[in-house]
C-alpha positions as semicolon CSV with decimal commas, in nm:
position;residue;x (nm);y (nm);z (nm)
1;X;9,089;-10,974;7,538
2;X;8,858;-10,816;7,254
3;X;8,485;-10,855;7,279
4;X;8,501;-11,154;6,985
5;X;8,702;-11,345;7,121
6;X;8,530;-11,328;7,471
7;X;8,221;-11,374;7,302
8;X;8,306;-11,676;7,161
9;X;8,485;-11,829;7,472
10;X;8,146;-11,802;7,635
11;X;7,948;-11,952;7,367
12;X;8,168;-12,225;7,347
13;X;8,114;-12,279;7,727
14;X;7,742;-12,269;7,626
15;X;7,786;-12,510;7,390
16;X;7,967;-12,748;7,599
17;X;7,687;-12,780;7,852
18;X;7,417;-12,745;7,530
19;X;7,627;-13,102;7,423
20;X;7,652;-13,262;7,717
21;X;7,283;-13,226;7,827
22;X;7,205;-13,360;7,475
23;X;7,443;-13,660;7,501
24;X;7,245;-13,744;7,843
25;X;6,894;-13,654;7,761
26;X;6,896;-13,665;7,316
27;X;6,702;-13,372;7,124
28;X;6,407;-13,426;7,376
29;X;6,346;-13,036;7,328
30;X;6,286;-13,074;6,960
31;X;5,888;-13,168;7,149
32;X;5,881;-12,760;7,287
33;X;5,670;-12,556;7,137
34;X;5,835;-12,190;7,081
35;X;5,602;-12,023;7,375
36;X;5,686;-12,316;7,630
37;X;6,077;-12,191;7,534
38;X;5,972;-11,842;7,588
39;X;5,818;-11,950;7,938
40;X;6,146;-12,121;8,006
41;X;6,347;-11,832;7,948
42;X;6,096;-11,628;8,153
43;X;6,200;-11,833;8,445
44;X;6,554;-11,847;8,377
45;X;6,577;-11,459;8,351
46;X;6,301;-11,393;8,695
47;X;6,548;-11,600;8,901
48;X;6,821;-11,398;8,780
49;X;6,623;-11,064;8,900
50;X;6,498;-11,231;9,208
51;X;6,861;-11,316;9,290
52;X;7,003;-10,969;9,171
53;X;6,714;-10,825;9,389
54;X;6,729;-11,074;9,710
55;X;7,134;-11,125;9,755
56;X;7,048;-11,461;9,843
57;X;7,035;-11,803;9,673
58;X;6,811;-12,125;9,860
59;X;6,922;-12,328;9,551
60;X;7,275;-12,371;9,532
61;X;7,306;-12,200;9,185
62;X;7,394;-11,859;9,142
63;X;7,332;-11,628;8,796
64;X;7,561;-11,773;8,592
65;X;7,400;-12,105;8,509
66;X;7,096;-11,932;8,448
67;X;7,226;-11,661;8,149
68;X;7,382;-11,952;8,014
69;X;6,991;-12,172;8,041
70;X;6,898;-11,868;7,893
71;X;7,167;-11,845;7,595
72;X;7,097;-12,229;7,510
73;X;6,688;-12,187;7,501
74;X;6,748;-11,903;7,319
75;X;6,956;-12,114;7,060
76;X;6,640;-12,399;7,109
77;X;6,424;-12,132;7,009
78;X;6,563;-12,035;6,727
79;X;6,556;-12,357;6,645
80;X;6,228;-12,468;6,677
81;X;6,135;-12,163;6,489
82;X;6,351;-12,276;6,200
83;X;6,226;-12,630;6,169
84;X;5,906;-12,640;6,388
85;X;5,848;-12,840;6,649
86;X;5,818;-13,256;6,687
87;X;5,580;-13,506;6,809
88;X;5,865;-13,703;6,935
89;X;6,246;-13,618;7,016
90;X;6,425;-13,865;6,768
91;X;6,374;-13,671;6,438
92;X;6,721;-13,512;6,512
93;X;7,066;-13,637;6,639
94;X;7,326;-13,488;6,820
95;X;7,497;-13,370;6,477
96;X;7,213;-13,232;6,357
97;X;7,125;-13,072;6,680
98;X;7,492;-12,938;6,732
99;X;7,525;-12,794;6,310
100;X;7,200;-12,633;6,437
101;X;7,345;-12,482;6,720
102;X;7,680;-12,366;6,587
103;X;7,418;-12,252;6,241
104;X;7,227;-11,968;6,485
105;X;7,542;-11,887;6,731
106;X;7,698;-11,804;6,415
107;X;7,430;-11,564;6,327
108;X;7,427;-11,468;6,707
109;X;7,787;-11,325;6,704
110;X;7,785;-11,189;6,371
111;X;7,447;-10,956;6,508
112;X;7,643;-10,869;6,814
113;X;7,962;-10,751;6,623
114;X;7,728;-10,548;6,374
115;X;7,577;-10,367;6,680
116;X;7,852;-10,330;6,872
117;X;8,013;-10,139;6,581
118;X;7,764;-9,913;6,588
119;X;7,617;-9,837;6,930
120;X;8,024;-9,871;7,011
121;X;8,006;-10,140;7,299
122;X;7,788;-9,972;7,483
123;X;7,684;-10,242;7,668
124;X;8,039;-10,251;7,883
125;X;7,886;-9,966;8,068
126;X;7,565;-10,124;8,150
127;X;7,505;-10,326;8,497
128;X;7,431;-10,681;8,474
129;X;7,107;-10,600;8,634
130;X;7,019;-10,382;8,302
131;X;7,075;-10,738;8,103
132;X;6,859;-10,884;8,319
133;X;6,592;-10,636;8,274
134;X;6,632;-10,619;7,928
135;X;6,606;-10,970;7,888
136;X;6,263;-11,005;8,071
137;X;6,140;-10,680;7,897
138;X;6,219;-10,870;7,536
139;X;6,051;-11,213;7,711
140;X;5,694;-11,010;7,735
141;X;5,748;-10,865;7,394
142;X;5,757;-11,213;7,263
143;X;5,456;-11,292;7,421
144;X;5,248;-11,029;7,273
145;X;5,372;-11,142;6,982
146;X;5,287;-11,498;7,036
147;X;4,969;-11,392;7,131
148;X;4,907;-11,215;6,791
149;X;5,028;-11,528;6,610
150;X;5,304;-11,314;6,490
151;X;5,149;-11,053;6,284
152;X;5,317;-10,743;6,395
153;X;5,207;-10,394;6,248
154;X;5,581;-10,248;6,283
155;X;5,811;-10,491;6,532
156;X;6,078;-10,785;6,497
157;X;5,974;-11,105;6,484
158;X;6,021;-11,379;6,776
159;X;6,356;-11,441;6,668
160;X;6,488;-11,125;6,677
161;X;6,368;-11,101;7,057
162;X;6,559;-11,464;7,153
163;X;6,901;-11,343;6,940
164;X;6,886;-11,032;7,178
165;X;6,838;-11,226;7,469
166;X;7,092;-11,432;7,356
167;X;7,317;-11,158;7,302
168;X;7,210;-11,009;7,655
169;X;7,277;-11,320;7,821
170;X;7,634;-11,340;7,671
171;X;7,714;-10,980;7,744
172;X;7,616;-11,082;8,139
173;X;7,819;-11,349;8,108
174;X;8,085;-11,189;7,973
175;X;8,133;-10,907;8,306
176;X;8,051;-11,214;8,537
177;X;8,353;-11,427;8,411
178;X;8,601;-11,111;8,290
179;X;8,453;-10,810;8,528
180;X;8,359;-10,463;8,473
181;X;8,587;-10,255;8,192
């Protein structure tokens, strides 16, 4: 199986919990302010480490779920960052919240391909630990950026750091459902 079509197999796995979670609880993200995403996915990606790094789980959830929290924040993020955030959840439906969805893991995949052409799918040799890290390394990026209101002298902006992470996420993802190449 080619890296696309994996790729998109696990962001439509994404999207299926990303759809279900919004049939059950509406757009009641659409209230998150870009850094409280950023803290989310801070949390998501320090359990991952703490479980890489520990070999045990307390919780009865292992590292998958959480690169998949981390893949739909990232997509909330993106998100909010388009539009803004709300003072209530109800100014978007599921539709809108699911063209909104497909609109930036669109953009997601199309970045990944246009990498992977040219660093040559590097990542397959990388350990899912090196995800992990990269993932929290881009997670305290974006909050020195947050913290300089995004005026940058030379880097990407916020959303370049969440489509990594993203793209990160997937790639663990990927090796945890297919294995090592």
């Amino acid at each position: 199986m080619e890296t696309r079509e994996q790729f998109e197999k696990i962001m439509a796995e994404c999207r299926s919990l990303f759809a279900k979670k919004l049939h059950d609880y509406g757009a009641a993200w659409r209230i998150m302010r870009p850094s409280s995403l950023t803290d989310q996915i801070y949390i998501k990606a320090n359990r991952i480490r703490s479980l890489e790094t520990k070999g045990v789980a307390m919780v009865d959830e292992g590292i998958r779920p959480e690169f998949v929290g981390i893949v739909n924040y990232a997509i909330i993020g993106l998100i909010q960052l388009e539009l803004g955030y709300a003072d209530a959840s109800d100014d978007m439906n599921e539709t809108e919240a699911l063209e909104a969805y497909d609109r930036h893991a669109q953009k997601a995949l199309d970045l990944m391909l246009r990498k992977n052409h040219d660093y040559d799918e590097a990542w397959r040799g990388m350990r899912v630990s090196s995800y992990t890290d990269l993932i929290l390394m881009k997670i305290f990026r974006t909050k020195q950026i947050e913290s300089l209101h995004g005026e940058t002298l030379v880097s990407e902006g916020i959303d370049a750091n969440y489509m990594d992470m993203m793209n990160y996420a997937v790639f663990g993802l990927i090796k945890l459902t297919y294995g090592e190449k």
